[in-house]
C-alpha positions in Angstrom: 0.0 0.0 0.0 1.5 3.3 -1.1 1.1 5.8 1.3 0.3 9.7 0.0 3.3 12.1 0.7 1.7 16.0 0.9 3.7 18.6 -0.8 6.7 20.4 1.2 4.2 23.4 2.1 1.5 21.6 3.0 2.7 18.9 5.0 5.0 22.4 6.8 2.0 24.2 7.7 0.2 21.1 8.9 3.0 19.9 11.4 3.1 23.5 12.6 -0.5 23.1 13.4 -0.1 19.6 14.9 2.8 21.3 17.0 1.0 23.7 18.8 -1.6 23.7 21.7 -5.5 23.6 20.3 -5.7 27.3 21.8 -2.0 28.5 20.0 -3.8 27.0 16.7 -6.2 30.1 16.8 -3.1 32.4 16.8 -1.3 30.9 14.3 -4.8 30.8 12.3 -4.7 34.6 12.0 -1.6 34.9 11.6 -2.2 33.1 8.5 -5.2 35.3 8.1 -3.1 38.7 8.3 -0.7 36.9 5.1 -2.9 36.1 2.6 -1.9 37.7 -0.8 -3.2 40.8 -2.0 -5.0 39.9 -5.4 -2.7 40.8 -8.6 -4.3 44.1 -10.2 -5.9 42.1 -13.3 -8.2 40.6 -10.6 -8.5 43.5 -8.5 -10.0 45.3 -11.3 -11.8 42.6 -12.9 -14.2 41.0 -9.2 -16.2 39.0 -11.8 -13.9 36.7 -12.7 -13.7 35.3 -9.1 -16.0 32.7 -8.1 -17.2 33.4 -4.7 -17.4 30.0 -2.4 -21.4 29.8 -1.2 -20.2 27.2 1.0 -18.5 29.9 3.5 -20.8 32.1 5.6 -18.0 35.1 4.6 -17.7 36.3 1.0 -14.6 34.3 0.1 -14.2 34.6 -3.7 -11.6 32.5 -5.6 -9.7 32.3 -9.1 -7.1 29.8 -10.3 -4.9 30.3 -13.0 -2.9 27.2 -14.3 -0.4 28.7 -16.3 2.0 27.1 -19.6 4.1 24.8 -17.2 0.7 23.8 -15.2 1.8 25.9 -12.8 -1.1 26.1 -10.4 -2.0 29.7 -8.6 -4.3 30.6 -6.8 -5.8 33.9 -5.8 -8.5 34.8 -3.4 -9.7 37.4 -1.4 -11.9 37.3 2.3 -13.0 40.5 4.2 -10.4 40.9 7.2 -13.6 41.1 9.6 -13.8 37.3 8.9 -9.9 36.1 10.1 -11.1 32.3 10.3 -12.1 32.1 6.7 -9.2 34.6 5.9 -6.8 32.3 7.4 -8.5 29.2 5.7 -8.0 30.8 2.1 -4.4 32.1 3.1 -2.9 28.4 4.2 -4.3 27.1 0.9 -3.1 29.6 -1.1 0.1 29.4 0.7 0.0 25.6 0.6 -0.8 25.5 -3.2 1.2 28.0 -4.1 4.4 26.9 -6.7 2.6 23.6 -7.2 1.7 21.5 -10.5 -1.7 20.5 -11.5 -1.1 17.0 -10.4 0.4 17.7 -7.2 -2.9 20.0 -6.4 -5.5 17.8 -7.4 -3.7 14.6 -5.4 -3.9 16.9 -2.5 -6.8 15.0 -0.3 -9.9 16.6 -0.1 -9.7 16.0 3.4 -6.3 17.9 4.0 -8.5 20.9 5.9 -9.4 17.9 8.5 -6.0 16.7 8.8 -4.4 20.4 10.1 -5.5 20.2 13.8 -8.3 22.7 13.6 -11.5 21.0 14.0 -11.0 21.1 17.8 -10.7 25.0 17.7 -13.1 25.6 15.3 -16.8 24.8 14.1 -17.1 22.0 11.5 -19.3 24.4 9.8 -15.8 26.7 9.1 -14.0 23.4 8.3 -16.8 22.3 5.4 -15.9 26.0 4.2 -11.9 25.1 3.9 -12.9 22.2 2.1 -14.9 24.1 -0.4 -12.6 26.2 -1.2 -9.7 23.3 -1.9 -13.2 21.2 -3.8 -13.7 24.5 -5.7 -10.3 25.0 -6.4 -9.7 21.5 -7.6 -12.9 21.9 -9.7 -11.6 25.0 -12.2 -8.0 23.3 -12.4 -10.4 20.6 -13.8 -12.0 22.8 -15.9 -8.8 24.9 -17.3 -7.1 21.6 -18.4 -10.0 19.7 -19.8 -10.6 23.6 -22.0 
């Protein structure tokens, strides 16, 4: 039985979840929150082309670009009055970041279960994280198969 090996970033940011204290998660949650990337101008201009993710109760809104190399990248934006789903969008933007369409889409759909957070936080904002990988996973889909 072959067992799956997350990416560097991923697997990173989950140990340094699994190495903190349930209440230091929190913390380092918005400190993810307070790094997400600011969206490139092209998408700042143009709001339409990001699909917003109904699933979260905050208006988290998402676009991925797979570029010649299938180069995955993903953009998003989340109001700062909402640091959980903030900090959600951030670690898989982070976490995704640099990687290949393969490497994204073998990324479990379960990953958002796996970081230590659904002791600190409502499954309801966990099924939101999990959109926004499902969603994310959906459009690479959809820009390969075009």
């Amino acid at each position: 039985m072959t067992t799956y090996q997350l990416p560097v970033a991923l697997a990173q940011i989950r140990e340094d979840f699994l190495d903190l204290e349930v209440k230091d998660r929190l913390v380092l949650l918005l400190e993810f929150a307070n790094e997400l990337p600011e969206l490139p101008e092209r998408y700042a201009e143009h709001p339409d082309l990001l699909e917003r993710v109904e699933e979260c109760q905050s208006p988290v809104y998402i676009f991925v670009e797979v570029d010649a190399d299938q180069i995955v990248h993903l953009h998003a934006t989340a109001p700062m009055q909402a640091p959980t789903t903030r900090g959600f969008v951030s670690i898989l933007a982070q976490g995704l970041a640099g990687l290949t369409v393969d490497e994204v889409l073998d990324v479990p759909d379960d990953f958002p279960d796996t970081i230590g957070l659904t002791e600190a936080v409502s499954p309801l904002r966990i099924r939101g994280m999990t959109a926004m990988l499902g969603r994310t996973k959906r459009q690479i889909r959809e820009k390969i198969a075009a």
